[in-house]
C-alpha positions as CSV (number, residue, x, y, z in Angstrom):
1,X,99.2,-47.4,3.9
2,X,96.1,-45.0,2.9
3,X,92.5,-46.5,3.3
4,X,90.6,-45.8,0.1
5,X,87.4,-44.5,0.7
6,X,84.5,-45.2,-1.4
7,X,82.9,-42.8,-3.6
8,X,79.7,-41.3,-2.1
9,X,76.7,-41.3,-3.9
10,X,74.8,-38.6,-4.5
11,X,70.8,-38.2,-4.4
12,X,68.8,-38.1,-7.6
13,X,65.2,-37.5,-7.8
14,X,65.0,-40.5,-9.9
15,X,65.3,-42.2,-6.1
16,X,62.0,-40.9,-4.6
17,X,60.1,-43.7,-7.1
18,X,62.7,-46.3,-8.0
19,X,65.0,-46.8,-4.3
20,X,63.2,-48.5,-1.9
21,X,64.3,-46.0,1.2
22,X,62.7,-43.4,-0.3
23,X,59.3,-44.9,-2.1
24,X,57.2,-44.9,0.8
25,X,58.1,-41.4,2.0
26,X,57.3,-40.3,-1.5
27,X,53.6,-42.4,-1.5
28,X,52.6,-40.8,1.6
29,X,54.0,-37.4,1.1
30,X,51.9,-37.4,-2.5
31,X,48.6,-39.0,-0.7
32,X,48.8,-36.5,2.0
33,X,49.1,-33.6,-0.5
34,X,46.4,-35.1,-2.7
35,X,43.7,-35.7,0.6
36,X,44.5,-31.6,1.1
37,X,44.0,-30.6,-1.9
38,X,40.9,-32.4,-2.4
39,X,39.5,-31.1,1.3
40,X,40.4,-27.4,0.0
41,X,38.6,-28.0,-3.1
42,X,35.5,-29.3,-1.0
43,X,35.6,-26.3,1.2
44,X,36.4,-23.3,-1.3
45,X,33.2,-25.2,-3.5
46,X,30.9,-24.9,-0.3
47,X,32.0,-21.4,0.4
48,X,31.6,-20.1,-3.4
49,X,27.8,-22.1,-3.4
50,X,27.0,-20.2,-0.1
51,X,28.2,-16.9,-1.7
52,X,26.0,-17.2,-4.5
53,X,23.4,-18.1,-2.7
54,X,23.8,-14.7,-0.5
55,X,24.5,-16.8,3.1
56,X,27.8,-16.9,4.8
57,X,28.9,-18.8,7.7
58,X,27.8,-17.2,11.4
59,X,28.2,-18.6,14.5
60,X,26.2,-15.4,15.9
61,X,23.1,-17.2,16.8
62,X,24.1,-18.8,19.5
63,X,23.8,-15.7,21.1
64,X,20.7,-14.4,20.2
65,X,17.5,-15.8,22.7
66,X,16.2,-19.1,22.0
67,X,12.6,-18.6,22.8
68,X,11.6,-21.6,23.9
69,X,11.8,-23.9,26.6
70,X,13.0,-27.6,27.5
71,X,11.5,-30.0,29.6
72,X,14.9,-31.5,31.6
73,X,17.5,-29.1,32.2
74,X,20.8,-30.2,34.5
75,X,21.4,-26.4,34.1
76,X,19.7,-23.0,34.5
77,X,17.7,-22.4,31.8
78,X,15.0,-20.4,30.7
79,X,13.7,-19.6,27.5
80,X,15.2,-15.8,27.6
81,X,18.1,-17.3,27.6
82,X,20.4,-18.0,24.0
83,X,20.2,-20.3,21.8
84,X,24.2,-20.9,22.8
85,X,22.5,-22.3,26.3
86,X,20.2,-24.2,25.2
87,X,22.9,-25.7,23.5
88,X,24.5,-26.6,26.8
89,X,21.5,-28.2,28.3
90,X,20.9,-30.6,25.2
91,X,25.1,-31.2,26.0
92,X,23.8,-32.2,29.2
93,X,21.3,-34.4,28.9
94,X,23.3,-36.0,26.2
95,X,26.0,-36.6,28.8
96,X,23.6,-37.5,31.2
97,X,22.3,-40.4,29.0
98,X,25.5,-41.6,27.7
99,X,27.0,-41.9,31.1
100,X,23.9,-43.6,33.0
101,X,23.8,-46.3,29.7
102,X,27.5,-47.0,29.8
103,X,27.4,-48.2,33.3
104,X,24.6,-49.9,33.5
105,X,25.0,-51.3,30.1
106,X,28.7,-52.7,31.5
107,X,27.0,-54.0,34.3
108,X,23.9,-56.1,32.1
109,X,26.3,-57.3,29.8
110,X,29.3,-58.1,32.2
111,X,26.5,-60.3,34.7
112,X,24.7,-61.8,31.0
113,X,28.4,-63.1,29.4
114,X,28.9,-64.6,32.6
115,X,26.0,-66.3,33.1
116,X,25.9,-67.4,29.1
117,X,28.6,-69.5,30.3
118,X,27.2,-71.4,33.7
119,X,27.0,-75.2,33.7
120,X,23.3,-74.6,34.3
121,X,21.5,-74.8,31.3
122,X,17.9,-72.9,31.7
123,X,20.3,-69.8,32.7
124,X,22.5,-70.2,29.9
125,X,19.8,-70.5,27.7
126,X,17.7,-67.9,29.1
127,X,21.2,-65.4,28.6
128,X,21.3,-66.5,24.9
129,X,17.4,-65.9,24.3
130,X,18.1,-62.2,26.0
131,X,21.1,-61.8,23.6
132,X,19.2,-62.7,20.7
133,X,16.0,-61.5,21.2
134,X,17.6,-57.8,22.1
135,X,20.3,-57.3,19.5
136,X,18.6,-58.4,16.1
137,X,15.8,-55.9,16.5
138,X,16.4,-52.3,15.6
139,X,17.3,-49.9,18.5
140,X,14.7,-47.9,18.1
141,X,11.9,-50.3,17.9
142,X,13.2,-51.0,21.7
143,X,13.6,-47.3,22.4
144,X,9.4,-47.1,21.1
145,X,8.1,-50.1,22.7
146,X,9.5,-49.1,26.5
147,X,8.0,-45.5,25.6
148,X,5.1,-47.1,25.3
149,X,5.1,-49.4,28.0
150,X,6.1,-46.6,30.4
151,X,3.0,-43.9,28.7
152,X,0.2,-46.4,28.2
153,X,0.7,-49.7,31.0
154,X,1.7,-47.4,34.2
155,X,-0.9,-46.2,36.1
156,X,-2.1,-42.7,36.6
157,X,-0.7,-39.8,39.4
158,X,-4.6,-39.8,40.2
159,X,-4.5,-43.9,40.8
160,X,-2.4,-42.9,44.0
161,X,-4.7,-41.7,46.1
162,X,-6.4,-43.3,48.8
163,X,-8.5,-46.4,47.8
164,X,-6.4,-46.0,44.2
165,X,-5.2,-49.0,42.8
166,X,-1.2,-47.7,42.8
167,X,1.1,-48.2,45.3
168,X,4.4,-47.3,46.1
169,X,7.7,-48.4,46.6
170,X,10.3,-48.6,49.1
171,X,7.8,-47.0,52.5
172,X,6.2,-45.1,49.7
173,X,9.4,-43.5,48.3
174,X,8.9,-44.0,44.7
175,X,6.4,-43.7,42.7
176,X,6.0,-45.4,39.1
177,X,3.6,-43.2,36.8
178,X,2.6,-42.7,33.3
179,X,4.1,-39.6,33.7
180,X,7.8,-40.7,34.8
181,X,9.4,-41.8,38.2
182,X,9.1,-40.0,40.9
183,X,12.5,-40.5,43.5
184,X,13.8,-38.9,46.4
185,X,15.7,-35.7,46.0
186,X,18.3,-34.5,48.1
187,X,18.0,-31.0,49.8
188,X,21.7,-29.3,50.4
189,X,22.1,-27.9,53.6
190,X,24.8,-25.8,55.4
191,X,27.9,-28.5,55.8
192,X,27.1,-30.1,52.6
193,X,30.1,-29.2,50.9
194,X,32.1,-31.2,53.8
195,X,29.8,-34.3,53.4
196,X,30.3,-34.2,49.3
197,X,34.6,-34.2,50.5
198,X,34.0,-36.9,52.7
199,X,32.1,-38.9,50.0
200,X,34.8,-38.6,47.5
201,X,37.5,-39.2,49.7
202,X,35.4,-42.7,51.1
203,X,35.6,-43.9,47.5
204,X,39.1,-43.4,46.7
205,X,40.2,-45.1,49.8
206,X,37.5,-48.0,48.7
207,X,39.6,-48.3,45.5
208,X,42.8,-47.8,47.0
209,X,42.0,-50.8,49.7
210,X,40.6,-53.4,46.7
211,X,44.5,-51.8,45.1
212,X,46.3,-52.9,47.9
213,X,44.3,-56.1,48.4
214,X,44.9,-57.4,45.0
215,X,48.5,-56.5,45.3
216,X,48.6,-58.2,48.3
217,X,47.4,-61.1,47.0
218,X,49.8,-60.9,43.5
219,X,52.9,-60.6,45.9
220,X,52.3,-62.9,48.8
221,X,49.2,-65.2,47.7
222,X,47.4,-63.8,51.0
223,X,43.9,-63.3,50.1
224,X,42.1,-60.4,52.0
225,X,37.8,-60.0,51.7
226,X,37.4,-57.1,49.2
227,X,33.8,-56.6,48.5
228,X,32.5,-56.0,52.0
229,X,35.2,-53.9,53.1
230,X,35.3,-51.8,50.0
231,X,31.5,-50.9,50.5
232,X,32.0,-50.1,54.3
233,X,34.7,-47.8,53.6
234,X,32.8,-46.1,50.5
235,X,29.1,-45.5,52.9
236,X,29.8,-46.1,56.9
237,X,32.7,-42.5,56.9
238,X,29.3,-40.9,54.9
239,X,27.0,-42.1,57.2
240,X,29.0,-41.1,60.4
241,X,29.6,-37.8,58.6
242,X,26.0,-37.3,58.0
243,X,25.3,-37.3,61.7
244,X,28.2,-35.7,63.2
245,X,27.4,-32.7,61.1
246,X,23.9,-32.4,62.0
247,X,22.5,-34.0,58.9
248,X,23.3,-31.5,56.5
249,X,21.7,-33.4,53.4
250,X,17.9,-34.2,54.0
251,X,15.8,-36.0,51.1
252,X,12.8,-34.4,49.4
253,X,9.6,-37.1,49.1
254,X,7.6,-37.4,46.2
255,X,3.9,-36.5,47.5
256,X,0.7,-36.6,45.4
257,X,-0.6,-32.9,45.8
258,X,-3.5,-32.0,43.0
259,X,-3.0,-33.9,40.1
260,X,0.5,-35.1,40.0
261,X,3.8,-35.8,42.2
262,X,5.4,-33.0,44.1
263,X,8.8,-33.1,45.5
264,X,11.7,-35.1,45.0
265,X,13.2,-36.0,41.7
266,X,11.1,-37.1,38.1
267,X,12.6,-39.1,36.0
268,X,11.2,-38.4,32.7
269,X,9.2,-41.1,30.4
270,X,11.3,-40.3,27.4
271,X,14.5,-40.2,29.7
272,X,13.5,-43.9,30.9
273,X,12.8,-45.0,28.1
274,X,16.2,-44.0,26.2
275,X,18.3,-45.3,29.1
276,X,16.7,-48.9,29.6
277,X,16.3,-49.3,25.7
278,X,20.4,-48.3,25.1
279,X,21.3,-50.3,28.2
280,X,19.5,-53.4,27.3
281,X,20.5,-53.2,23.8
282,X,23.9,-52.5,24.0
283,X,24.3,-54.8,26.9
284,X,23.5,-57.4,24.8
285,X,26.7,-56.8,22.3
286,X,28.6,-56.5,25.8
287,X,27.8,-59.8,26.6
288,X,29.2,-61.6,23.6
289,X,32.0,-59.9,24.0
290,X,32.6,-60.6,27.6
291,X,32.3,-64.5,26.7
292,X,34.6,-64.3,23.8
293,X,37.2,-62.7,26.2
294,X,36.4,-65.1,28.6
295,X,36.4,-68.0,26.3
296,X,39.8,-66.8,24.9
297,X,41.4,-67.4,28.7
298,X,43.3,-71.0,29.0
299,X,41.5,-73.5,31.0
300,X,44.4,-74.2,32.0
301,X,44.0,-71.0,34.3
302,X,40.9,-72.0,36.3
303,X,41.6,-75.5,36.3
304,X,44.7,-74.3,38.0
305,X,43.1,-71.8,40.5
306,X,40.3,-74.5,41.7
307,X,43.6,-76.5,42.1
308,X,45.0,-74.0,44.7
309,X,41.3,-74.2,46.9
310,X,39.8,-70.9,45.3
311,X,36.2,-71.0,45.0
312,X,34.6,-70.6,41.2
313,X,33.3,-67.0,42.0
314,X,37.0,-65.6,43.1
315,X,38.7,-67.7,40.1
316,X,36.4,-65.8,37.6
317,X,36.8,-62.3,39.6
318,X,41.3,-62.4,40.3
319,X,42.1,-65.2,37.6
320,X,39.6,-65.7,34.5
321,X,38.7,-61.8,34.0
322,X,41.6,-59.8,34.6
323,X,43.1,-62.0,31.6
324,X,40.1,-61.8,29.8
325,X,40.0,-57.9,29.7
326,X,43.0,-57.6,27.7
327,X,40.3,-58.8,25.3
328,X,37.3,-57.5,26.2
329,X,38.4,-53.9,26.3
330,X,39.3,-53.1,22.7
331,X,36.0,-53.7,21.4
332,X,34.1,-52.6,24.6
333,X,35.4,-49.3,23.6
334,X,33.7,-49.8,19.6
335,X,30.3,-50.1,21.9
336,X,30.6,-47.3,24.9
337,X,31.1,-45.2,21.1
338,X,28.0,-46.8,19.6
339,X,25.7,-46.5,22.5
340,X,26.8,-42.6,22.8
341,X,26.0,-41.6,19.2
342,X,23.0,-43.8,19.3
343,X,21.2,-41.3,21.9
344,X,20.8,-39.3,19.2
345,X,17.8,-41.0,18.5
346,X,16.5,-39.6,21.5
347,X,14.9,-37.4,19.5
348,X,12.4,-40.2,18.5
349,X,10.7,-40.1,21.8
350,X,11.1,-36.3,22.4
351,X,14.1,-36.2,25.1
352,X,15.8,-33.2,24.8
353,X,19.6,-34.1,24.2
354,X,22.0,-32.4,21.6
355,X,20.2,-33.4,18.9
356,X,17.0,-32.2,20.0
357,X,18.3,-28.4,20.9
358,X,21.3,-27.1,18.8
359,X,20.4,-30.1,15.7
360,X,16.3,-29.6,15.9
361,X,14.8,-26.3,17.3
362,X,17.7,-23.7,16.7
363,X,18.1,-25.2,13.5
364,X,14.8,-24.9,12.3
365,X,13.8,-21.2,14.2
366,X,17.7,-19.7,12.7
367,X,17.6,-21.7,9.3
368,X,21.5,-22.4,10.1
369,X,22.1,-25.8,9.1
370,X,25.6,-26.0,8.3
371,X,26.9,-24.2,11.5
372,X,24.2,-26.2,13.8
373,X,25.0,-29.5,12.1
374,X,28.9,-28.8,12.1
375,X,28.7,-27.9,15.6
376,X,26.8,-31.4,16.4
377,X,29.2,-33.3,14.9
378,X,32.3,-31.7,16.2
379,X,30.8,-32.0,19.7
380,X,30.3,-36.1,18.8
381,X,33.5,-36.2,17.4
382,X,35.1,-34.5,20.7
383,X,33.3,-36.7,23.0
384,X,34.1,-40.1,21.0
385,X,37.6,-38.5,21.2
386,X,37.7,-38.4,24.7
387,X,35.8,-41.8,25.5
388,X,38.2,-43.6,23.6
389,X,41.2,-41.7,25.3
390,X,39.9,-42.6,28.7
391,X,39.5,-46.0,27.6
392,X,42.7,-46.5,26.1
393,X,44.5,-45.5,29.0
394,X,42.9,-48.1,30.8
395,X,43.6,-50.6,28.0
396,X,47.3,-49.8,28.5
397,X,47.2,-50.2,32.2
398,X,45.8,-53.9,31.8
399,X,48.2,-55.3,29.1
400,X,51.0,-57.4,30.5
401,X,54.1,-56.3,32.0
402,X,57.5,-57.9,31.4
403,X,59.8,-58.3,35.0
């Protein structure tokens, strides 16, 4: 007995609109080819304008000398140097910022959301005042008013001197100014290169030991100390290093010699300023968002670790905030991306980041706007890129895993 076979059907265009396999391909295939089209027409009517107008764009000016110079530099720079360096050290300083507000912004708003939650009322109430008070003024009335606190209520270099009304800190180590603060620097020695090794590898076996320690506990409910031995394996191998080698880092002093510091490290006014105004500020958005995430976390949880003996600041560190992170992360990402676009307004207080090099100066001494401002924003857009990769990954890591 023969099987009949159906007839196959065959394809008609009439499918793409009306068969519901084939709409959605269609949509998106016709929006995709509409967004092109539109981009082209943006870009062929720039090009034609700049035509007319006699300009065409030339990314040759990064290499011509920049002619002037820049107060902070990470880098060498000079101002014989191009305009493609100076570039570089406004890349810098923007990194510089960004990275030095994301930690310590973590840290102020991790500690705040924590403490906007404590049974003690003038500390919870002195956590919601800070997170008020900071976020519903304008970032760069904050960015303005520590400028101004740091130019105009710190005392002079000359108030210093003996019979001055200054002091310094920490067995006269640092020194707060109207000019900046003055730190120790380090001086690199022969052997220093082995000390930096020795560093790096303390701090991976730190985070390998709080690793294993948390595993530990995971797997056989034995709970090891992890704060103290983590920090004693990050310093005491540098320490013991540091000697055995002959000391081959020293530390530079800030001394009053004429009429200001020399020696050791300044830490500009404008620099200052921009880090505590971006830490403080975004901090405050952190801390919300670490008490939502918190806040979203079962009860149930704690109730049940203070059941088992743990003590309140262990529940919140192994039980309440690794469950609370899954949370937290996603828009803690959003905010490391705000704070690094918002140092753009650095430019408010003359720090000399990105903005203030390839988007200020060499824009105004070449008169190219569209290649200085296109290459501002791709460098943005590349760094958001990249934040929100990192951050991702560690998203992933944290979400929960099936057995």
């Amino acid at each position: 007995m023969s099987v009949i076979e159906a007839p196959k059907e065959s394809f008609r265009l009439s499918q793409l609109i009306y068969d519901t396999r084939y709409r959605s391909m269609t949509i998106q295939v016709i929006t995709l080819a509409l967004i092109c089209v539109g981009i082209y027409w943006l870009v062929d009517n720039l090009l034609a304008n700049l035509d007319n107008l006699g300009l065409e764009p030339d990314f040759g000016f990064l290499s011509s000398r920049a002619g002037y110079d820049i107060g902070q530099t990470l880098i060498e720079y000079d101002n014989s140097m191009s305009h493609g360096r100076a570039a570089l050290v406004g890349i810098a300083n923007t990194l510089l910022v960004a990275v030095m507000g994301c930690v310590t912004a973590t840290i102020i708003g991790v500690l705040a959301g924590v403490l906007r939650l404590s049974k003690n009322w003038v500390i919870s109430r002195l956590m919601a005042f800070y997170v008020e008070g900071i976020r519903n003024v304008p970032l760069l009335l904050w960015i303005v008013l520590v400028y101004a606190v740091m130019s105009e209520g710190m005392p002079q270099p000359k108030d210093f001197r003996e019979g001055g009304d200054a002091v310094m800190f920490f067995s006269d180590s640092v020194a707060i100014t109207n000019r900046g603060i003055y730190i120790p620097g380090p001086i690199w020695g022969e052997n220093s290169g082995i000390l930096i090794a020795v560093f790096i590898a303390s701090i991976i076996g730190a985070f390998a030991y709080r690793r294993y320690a948390k595993k530990l506990l995971f797997d056989t409910g034995r709970l090891l100390p992890m704060v103290w031995p983590a920090i004693a394996m990050a310093f005491v191998p540098v320490i013991v290093a540091q000697f055995v080698l002959g000391q081959p880092v020293t530390l530079s002093y800030p001394e009053l010699g004429g009429f200001n510091f020399k020696g050791g490290i300044q830490i500009s006014n404008p620099l200052v300023a921009l880090w505590i105004a971006l830490s403080l500020y975004t901090g405050a958005f952190i801390a919300e968002i670490v008490r939502a995430g918190i806040m979203a976390v079962s009860n149930g949880q704690s109730e049940a670790a203070f059941a088992l003996g743990m003590q309140p600041n262990r529940t919140m560190s192994l039980v309440v905030l690794p469950q609370a992170m899954r949370v937290i992360i996603p828009p803690l990402i959003s905010q490391f991306l705000n704070l690094t676009k918002n140092s753009s307004l650095a430019i408010a207080v003359g720090y000399p980041d990105v903005r203030a090099t390839l988007g200020g100066i060499t824009l105004n001494q070449t008169g190219r706007a569209l290649e200085c401002m296109l290459l501002l924003g791709l460098f943005y857009l590349a760094l958001s890129l990249i934040i929100s990769f990192v951050m991702n990954l560690y998203n992933n890591s944290m979400k929960l895993k099936e057995r």
